[in-house]
NULUM-339235 format. One record per residue (C-alpha): x, y, z; residue in three letters. Coordinates in steps of 0.2 Angstrom, whole numbers, plus 2048, in hexadecimal, padded with zeros to 3 digits. Example, Ala and Ser with C-alpha at 12.3 -4.5 7.8 and 13.67 -1.06 7.14 Angstrom:
# residues 2
83E7EA827ALA 8447FB824SER 
This chain:
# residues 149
800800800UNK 80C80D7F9UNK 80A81F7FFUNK 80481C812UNK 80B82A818UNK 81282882CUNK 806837832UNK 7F7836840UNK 7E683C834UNK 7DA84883DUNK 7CE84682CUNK 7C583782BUNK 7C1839819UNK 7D383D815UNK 7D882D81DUNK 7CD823815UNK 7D482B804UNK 7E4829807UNK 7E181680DUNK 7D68127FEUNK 7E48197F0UNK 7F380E7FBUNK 7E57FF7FAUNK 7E18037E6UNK 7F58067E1UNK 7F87F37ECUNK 7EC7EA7E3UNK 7E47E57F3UNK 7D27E87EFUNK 7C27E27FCUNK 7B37DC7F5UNK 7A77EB7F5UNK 79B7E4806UNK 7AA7DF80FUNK 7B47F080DUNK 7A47FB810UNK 7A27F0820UNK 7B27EE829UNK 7BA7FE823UNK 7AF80A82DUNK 7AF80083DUNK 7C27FB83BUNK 7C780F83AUNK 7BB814847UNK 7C3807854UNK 7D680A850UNK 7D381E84EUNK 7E082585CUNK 7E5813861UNK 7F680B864UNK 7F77FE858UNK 7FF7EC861UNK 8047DD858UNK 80C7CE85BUNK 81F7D0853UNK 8197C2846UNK 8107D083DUNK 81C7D4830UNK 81E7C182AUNK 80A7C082AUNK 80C7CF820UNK 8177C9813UNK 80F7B7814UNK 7FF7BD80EUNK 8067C87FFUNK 80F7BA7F9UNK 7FF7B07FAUNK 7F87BE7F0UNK 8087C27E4UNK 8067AD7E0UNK 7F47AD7DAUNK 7F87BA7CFUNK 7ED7C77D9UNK 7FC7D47DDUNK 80C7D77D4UNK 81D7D77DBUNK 81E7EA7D9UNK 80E7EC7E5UNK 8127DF7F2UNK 8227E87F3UNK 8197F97F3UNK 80D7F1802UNK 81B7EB80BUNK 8227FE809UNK 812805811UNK 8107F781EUNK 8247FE826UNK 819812826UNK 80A806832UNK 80F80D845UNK 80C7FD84EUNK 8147F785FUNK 81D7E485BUNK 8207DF86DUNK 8247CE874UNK 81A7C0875UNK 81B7B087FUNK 81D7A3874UNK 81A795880UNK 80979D883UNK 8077A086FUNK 80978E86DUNK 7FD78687AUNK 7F0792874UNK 7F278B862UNK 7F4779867UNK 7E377C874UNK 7D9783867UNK 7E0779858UNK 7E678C850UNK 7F6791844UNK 80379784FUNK 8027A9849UNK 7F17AC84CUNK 7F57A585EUNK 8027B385FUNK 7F77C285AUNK 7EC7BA869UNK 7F97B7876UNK 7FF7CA870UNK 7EC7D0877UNK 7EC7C5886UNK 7FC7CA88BUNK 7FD7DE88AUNK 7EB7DE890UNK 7E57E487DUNK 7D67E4875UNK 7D67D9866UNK 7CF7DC855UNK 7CF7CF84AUNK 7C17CD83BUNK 7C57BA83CUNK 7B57B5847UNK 7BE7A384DUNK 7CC7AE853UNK 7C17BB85CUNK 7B97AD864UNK 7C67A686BUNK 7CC7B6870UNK 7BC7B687AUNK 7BF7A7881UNK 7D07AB888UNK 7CB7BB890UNK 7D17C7884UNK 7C67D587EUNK 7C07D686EUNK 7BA7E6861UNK 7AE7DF857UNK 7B07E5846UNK 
């Protein structure tokens, strides 16, 4: 998402501009429901929010524009342009305790990086927000607060 700049946005329109060209030059297009959706509620609930993420962020990152750059959806100049916008993202990657990552993954039969973005929540005292509904659920289930988006 080329052209994020690294600026806090008073002007919720102006965001949303700004967001939808870097999402438009990436090649990462929504379907039209979904976008009109999520979008709202997902810049309504981080708007003058610390953003936190497990430290496995990048990887997941670059692991689903490869997925992407593979099906032939993106091309290699946008998933390098995305990955340029992505370093401009202020978000917190602190530790996360791995042991504790891992038996939430094997306890509810989960990938290991979803696991981390949980532990991540459980651990700082976060909210979590996810759109992935089996995630949340478990987030529920482990104590951790969740935005629903």
């Amino acid at each position: 998402m080329r052209g994020l700049p690294n600026t806090t946005f008073k002007d919720r329109e102006e965001f949303e501009r700004v967001l939808d060209d870097a999402a438009n030059k990436a090649g990462l297009k929504l379907p039209a429901p979904a976008r009109k959706a999520s979008k709202p509620r997902l810049l309504e609930e981080t708007r003058d929010a610390e953003l936190l993420s497990a430290p496995s962020l990048p990887w997941e990152i670059g692991n689903a524009l490869i997925a992407l750059f593979k099906r032939g959806r993106i091309d290699i100049g946008q998933a390098r342009g995305a990955l340029e916008s992505f370093r401009q993202v202020p978000v917190r990657l602190p530790e996360v305790a791995l042991e504790a990552a891992v038996g939430v993954a094997e306890e509810y039969g989960m990938y290991a990086y979803d696991a981390y973005m949980l532990e991540c929540a459980r651990r700082y005292h976060t909210p979590f927000l996810s759109l992935d509904r089996p995630q949340c659920a478990v987030a529920k289930r482990l104590g951790v607060e969740v935005i629903e988006v």
